[in-house]
C-alpha positions in Angstrom: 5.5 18.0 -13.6 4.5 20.4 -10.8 2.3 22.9 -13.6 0.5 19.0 -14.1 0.1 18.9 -10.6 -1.0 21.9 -9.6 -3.7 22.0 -12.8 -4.7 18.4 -11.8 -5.1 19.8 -7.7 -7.3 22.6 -9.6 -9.7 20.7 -11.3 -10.3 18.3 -8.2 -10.6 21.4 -6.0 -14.0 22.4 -8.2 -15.1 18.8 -8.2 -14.7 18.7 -4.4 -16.9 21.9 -4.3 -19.3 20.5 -7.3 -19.7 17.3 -6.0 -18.2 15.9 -3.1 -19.4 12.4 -3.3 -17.8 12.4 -6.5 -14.5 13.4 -5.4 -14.6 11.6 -2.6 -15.3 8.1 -5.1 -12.7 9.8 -7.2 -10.3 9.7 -4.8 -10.9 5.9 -3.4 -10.4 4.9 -7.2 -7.1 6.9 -7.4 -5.0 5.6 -4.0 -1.9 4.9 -5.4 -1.1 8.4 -6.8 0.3 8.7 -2.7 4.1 7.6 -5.8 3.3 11.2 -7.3 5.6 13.3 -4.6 6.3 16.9 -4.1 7.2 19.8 -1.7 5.2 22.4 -1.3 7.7 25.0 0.5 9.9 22.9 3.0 7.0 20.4 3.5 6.9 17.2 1.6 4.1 15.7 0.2 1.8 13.1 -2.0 -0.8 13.7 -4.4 -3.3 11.5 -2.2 -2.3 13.8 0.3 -3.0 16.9 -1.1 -6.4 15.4 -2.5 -7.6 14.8 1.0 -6.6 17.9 2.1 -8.5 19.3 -0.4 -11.8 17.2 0.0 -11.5 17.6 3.8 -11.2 21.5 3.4 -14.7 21.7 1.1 -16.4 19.3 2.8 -15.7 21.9 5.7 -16.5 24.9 4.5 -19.5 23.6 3.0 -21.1 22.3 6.0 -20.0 25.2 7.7 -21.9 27.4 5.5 -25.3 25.2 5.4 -24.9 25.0 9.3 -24.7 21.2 9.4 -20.8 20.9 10.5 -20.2 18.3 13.0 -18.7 18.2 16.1 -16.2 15.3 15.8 -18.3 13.5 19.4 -21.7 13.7 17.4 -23.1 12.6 13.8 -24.7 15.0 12.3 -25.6 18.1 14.1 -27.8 21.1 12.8 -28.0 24.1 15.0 -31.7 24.5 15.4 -32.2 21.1 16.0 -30.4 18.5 18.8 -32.6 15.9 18.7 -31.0 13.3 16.4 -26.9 14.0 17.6 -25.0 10.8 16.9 -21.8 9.9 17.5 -19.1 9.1 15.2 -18.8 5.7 14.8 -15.1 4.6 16.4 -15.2 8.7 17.3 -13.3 7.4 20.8 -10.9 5.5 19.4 -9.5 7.9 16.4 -9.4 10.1 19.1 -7.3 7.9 21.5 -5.6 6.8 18.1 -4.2 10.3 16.9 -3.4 11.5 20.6 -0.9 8.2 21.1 0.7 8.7 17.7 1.3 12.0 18.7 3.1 10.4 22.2 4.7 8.2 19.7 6.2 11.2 17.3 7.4 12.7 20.2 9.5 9.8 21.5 11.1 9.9 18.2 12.3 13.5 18.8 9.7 15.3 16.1 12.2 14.7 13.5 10.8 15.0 10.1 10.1 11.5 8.8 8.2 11.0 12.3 5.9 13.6 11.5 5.7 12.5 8.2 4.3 9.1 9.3 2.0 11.0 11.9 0.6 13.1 8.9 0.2 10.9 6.1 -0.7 7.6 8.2 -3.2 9.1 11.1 -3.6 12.7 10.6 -4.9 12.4 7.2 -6.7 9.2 7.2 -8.8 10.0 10.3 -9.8 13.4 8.1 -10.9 11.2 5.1 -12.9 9.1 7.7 -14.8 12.1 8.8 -15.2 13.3 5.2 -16.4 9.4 4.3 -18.6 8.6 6.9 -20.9 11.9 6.4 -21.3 11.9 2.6 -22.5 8.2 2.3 -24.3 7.6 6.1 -28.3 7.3 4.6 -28.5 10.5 7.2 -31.9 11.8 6.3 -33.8 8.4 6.8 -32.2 8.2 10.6 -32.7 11.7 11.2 -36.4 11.3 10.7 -37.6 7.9 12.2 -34.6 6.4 13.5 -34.7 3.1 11.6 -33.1 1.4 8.6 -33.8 3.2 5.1 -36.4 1.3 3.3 -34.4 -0.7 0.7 -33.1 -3.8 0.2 -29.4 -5.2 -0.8 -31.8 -8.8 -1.5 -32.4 -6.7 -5.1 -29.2 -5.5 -5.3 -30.5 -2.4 -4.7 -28.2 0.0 -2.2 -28.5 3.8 -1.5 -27.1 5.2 -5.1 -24.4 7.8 -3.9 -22.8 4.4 -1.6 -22.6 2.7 -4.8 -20.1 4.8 -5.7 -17.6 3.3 -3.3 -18.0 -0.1 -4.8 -17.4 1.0 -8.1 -14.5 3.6 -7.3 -12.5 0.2 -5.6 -13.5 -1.6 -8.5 -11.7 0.5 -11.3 -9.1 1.0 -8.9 -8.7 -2.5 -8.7 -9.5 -3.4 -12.3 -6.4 -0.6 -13.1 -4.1 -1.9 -11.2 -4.5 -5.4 -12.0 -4.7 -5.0 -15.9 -0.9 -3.3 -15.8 0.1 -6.2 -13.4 -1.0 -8.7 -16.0 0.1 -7.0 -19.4 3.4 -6.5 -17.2 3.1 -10.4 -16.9 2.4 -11.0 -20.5 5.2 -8.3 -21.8 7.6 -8.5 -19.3 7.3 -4.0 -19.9 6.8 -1.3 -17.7 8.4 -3.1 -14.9 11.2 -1.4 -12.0 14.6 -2.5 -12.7 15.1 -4.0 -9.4 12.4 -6.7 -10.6 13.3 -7.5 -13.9 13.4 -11.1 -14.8 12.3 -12.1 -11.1 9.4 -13.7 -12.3 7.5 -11.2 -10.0 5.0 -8.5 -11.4 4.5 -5.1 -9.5 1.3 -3.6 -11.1 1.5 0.4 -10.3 3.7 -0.4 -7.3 7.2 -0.5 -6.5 7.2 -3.6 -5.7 5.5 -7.2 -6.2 3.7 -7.4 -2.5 2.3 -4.1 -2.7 0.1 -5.6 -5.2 -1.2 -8.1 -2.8 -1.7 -6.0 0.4 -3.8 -3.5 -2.1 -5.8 -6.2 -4.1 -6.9 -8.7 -1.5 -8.6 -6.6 0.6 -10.8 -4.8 -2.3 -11.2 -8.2 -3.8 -13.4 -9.3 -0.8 -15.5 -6.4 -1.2 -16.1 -6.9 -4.3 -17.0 -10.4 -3.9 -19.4 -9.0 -1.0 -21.6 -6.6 -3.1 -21.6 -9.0 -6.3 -23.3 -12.0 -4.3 -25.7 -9.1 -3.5 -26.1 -7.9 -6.7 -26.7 -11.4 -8.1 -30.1 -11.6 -7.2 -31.2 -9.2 -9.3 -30.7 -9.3 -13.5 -30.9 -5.9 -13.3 -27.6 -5.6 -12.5 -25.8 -6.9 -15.5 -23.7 -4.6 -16.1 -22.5 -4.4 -12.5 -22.2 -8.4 -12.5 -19.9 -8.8 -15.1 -17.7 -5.9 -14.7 -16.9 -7.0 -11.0 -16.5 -10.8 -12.1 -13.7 -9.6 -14.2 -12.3 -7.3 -11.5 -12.5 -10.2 -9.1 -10.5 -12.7 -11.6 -7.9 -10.5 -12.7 -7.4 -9.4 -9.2 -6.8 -12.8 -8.2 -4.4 -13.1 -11.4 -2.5 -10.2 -10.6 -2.1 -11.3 -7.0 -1.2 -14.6 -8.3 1.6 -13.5 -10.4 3.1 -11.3 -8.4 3.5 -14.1 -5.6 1.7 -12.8 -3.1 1.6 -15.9 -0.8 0.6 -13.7 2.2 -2.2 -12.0 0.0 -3.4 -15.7 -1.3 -3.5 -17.1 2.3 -5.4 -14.0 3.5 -7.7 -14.2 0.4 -8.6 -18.3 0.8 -9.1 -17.4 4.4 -11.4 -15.0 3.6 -13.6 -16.6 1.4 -13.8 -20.0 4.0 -15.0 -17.3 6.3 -17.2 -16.5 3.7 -18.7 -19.8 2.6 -19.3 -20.7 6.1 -21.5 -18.2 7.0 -23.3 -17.0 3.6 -25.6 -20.3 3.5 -26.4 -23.6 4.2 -25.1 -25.2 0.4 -22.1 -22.6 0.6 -21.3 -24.3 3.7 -21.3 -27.9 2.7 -19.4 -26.5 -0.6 -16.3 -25.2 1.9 -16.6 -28.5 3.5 -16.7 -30.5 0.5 -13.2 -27.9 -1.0 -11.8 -28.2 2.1 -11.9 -31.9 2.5 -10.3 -32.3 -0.7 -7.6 -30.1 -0.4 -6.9 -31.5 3.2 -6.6 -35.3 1.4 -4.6 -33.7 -1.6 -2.0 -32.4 1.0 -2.2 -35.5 2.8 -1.6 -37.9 0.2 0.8 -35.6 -2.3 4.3 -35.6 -0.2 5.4 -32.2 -2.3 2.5 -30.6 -1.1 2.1 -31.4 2.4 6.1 -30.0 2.6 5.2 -27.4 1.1 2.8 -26.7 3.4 4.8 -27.0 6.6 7.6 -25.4 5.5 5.1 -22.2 4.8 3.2 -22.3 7.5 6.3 -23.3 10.2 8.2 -20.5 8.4 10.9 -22.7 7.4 11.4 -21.3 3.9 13.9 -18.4 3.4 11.7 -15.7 3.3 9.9 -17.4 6.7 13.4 -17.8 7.8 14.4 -14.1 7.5 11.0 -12.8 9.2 11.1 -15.1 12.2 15.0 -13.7 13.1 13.7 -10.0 12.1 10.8 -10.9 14.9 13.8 -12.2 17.4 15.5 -8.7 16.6 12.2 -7.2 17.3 11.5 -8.5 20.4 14.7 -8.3 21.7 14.5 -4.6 21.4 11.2 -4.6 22.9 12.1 -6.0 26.2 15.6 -4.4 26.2 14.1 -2.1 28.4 10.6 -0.9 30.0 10.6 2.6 27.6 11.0 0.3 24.3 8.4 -2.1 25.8 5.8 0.6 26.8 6.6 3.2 24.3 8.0 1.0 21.3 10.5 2.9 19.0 8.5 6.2 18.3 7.6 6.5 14.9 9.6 6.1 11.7 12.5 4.9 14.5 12.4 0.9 13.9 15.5 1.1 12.0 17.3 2.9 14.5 16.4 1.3 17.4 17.0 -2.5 15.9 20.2 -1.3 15.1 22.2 -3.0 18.6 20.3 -6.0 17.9 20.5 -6.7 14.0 22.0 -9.8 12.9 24.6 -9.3 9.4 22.8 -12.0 8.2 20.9 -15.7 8.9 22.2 -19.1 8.3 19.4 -20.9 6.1 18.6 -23.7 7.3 17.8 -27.3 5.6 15.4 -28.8 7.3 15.4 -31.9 5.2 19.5 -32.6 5.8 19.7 -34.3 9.3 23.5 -33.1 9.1 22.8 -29.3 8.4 24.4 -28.3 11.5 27.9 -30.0 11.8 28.3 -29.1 8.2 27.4 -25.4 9.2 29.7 -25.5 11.8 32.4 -27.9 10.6 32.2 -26.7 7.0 33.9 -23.5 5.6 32.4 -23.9 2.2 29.1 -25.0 3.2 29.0 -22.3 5.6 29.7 -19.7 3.5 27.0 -21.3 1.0 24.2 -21.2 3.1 24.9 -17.7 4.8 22.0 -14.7 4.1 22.7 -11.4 4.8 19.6 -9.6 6.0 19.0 -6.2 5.9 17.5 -3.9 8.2 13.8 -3.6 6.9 11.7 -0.2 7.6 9.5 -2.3 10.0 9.4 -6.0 11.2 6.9 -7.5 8.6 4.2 -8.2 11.0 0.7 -6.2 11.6 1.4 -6.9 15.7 5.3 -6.0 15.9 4.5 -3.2 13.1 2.3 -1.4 15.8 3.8 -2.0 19.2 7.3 -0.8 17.5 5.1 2.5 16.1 3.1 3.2 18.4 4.0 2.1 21.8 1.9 -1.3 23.7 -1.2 1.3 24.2 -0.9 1.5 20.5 -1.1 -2.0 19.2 -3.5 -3.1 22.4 -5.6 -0.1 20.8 -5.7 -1.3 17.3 -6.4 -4.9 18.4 -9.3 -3.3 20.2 -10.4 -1.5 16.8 -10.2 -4.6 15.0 -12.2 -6.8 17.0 -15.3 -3.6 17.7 -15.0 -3.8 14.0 -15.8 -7.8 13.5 -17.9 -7.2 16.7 -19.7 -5.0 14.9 -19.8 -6.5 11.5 -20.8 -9.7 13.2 -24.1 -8.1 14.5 -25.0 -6.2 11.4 -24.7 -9.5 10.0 -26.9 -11.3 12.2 -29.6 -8.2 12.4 -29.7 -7.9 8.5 -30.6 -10.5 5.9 -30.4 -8.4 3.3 -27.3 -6.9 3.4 -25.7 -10.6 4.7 -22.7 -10.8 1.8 -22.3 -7.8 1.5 -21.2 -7.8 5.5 -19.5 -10.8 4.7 -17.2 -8.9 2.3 -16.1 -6.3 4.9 -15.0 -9.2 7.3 -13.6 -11.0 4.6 -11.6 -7.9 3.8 -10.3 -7.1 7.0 -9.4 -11.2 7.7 -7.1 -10.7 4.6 -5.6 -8.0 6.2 -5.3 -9.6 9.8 -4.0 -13.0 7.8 -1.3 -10.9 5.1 -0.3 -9.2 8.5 1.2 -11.8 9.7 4.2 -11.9 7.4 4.3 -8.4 6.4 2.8 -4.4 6.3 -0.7 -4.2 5.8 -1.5 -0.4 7.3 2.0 1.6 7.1 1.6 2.8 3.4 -0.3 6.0 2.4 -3.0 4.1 0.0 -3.0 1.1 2.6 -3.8 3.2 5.7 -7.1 4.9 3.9 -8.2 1.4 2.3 -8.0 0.3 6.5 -10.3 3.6 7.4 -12.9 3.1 4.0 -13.2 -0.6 5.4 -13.8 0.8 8.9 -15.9 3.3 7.5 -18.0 1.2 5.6 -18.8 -0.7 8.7 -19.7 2.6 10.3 -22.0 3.9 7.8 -23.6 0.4 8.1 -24.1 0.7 11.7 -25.0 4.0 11.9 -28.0 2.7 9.7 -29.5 0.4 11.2 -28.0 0.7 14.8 -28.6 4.8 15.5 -27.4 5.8 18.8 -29.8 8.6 19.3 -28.8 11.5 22.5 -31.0 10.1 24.5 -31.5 13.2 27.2 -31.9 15.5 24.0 -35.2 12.9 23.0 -36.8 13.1 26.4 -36.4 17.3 27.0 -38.3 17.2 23.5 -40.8 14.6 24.9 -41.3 16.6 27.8 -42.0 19.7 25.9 
């Protein structure tokens, strides 16, 4: 196994060097190698790991050599020439970002599974960012007039080497939801631990990893197919992410993914409302419909409630692990300020943790005498709960990593992304669904993270940073932030 690895690190090495737009799709496409572990010495690591330390370091070195390396405040920057520096896009807050996960590793004592987390989760993401955002911004159009490239998503038609992101998510996608399916199908290649569940897993470990990967990449999709559309010259492209799109949605489907489904139909009411005027009367027309259907149908309409008032085991379980949460929060002002420290959740629930829950029925008016009164019926409606890795929620996941600056920080990031998004939208016609996607995408995540752990997984946190990096590229486009006081000494001269 580790000659396979090594000889597969080799080959993407000179691929990195060839090409690294390639490399860089070729990574996207590949996320959920981060399973493939190994140690290099004393220090652990993934294969996704290693690939973007590889991609990082010859996307370095080359731009070192050609004299076109970066400064991390400014985007791009040539020596002999100043006029066009632009910052990164969210260059302030990766910064702020890294510097409080560092805090955060700290007040868990630098142990090794807290600098794991700060490597694999910050470190390395914000490095694939940096990578990402300089080998597909449309950089030689804004260096030379400062406007948006002359061409036009209403044909379908985007710059060629950012293609390559849609169609790296796409296989990736397409990959992981064909083995969900044939697992479906077969019942084969599936962990022990979810045998005969009913559940499918896809490349994962387990059933909602399938959900928290697919639903955001199945918005994207969605985004650059209603652009591509328009035009029949894009065939091949149309039918390719039509499939990718349904069996997405399959493979979500049957691996129960309710947070990923609710995230997804979000999305896409999001979506209809805002692509066009018949879109619009469509969602009203769905929506209508489904709200009578609940209305009327008394199975459904419980069904409802009980999901979205968390009154169903699972919703049962996360609302006392949120209880536990909080109570550890505001045990004192260091856990409220500074949280747990990373890869410390478990630890510091630990005073707090419930054995287990008593699962309530809300439909038996006389659940709690019997609970009380009754030995038997006590004992049958007792759950044990575990002590999870993290508290199942996208706000608590944060705050309990990262401290309140942390989660107040990445509630800021989130809404300068929509912020953005929301303007680039508005500004540019052309690339409307498209834009659309990328909120879509990152409403599935805000929606899924409600109920569970959209960022804190190695192929999660670089799907966040691609989404945010889309964005950026976008906005660097068509919103350059040219250095001003660099423009007017020119002018001057």
């Amino acid at each position: 196994m580790g000659w396979l690895i090594l000889f597969f690190t080799i080959l993407f090495t000179v691929l990195a060097w060839k090409r690294l737009d390639l490399a860089t799709a070729f990574l996207i496409a590949v996320l959920p190698v981060y399973q493939i572990r190994f140690q290099i010495g004393f220090l652990p690591m993934t294969l996704l790991e290693a690939m973007i330390l590889v991609l990082f370091a010859a996307w370095f070195v080359k731009s070192w050599r050609a004299n076109e390396l970066p400064l991390l405040l400014s985007f791009p920057r040539k020596r002999e020439s100043k006029k066009n520096v632009q910052r990164y896009p969210f260059w302030l807050e990766i910064i702020l970002l890294l510097v409080i996960a560092f805090i955060s590793a700290a007040t868990a004592g630098f142990n090794s599974s807290a600098l794991g987390i700060l490597k694999a989760y910050f470190i390395e993401p914000a490095m694939f960012f940096i990578v990402f955002v300089n080998i597909f911004s449309a950089r030689i159009a804004t260096r030379s007039s400062g406007s948006a490239p002359a061409h036009s998503a209403m044909s379908g038609k985007i710059p060629k080497n950012r293609e390559k992101i849609f169609w790296a998510l796409a296989i990736s996608a397409l990959f992981v939801s064909a083995i969900a399916i044939y697992q479906r199908i077969t019942g084969n290649l599936m962990p022990a631990t979810w045998q005969n569940t009913g559940r499918v897993t896809g490349v994962f470990a387990y059933p909602n990893a399938v959900g928290l990967y697919l639903g955001p990449i199945m918005l994207i999709l969605i985004g650059r197919l209603f652009a591509a559309l328009r035009n029949i010259k894009y065939l091949i492209l149309n039918i390719f992410f039509s499939i990718t799109i349904i069996l997405s949605l399959l493979a979500i489907y049957f691996a129960k993914s309710e947070g990923a489904l609710a995230g997804v139909a979000a999305a896409l009411f999001i979506f209809g409302l805002l692509y066009n005027k018949k879109s619009r009367w469509v969602i009203a027309g769905l929506a209508v419909l489904a709200a009578g259907g609940i209305a009327i149908n008394s199975q459904a309409r419980d069904y409802a409630i009980n999901k979205i008032m968390l009154r169903d085991l699972d919703g049962q379980i996360r609302r006392q692990i949120w209880v536990e949460t909080w109570e550890m929060l505001a045990s004192n002002p260091k856990n409220f300020i500074f949280g747990a420290g990373l890869a410390n959740y478990q630890s510091a629930v630990a005073p707090y943790h419930q054995d287990g829950i008593f699962v309530r029925d809300y439909n038996d008016l006389d659940w709690h005498r019997k609970t009380v009164f009754n030995a038997e019926y006590r004992a049958k409606v007792w759950q044990p709960v575990e002590i999870y890795l993290y508290p199942h929620s996208l706000f608590f996941n944060f705050w309990v990593e990262l401290g309140l600056a942390g989660v107040l920080l990445f509630i800021w990031i989130i809404g300068k992304f929509f912020v953005i998004g929301y303007k680039l939208y508005v500004k540019n016609e052309d690339y409307s669904s498209i834009i659309l996607g990328l909120i879509g995408a990152m409403i599935v995540i805000i929606v899924h993270g409600l109920v569970d752990v959209p960022y804190f997984k190695n192929d999660l946190a670089v799907l966040f940073w691609i989404l945010v990096g889309i964005i950026g590229v976008y906005r660097i486009e068509f919103f350059p932030q040219i250095n001003e006081s660099s423009t007017n000494n020119t002018n001057k001269k």
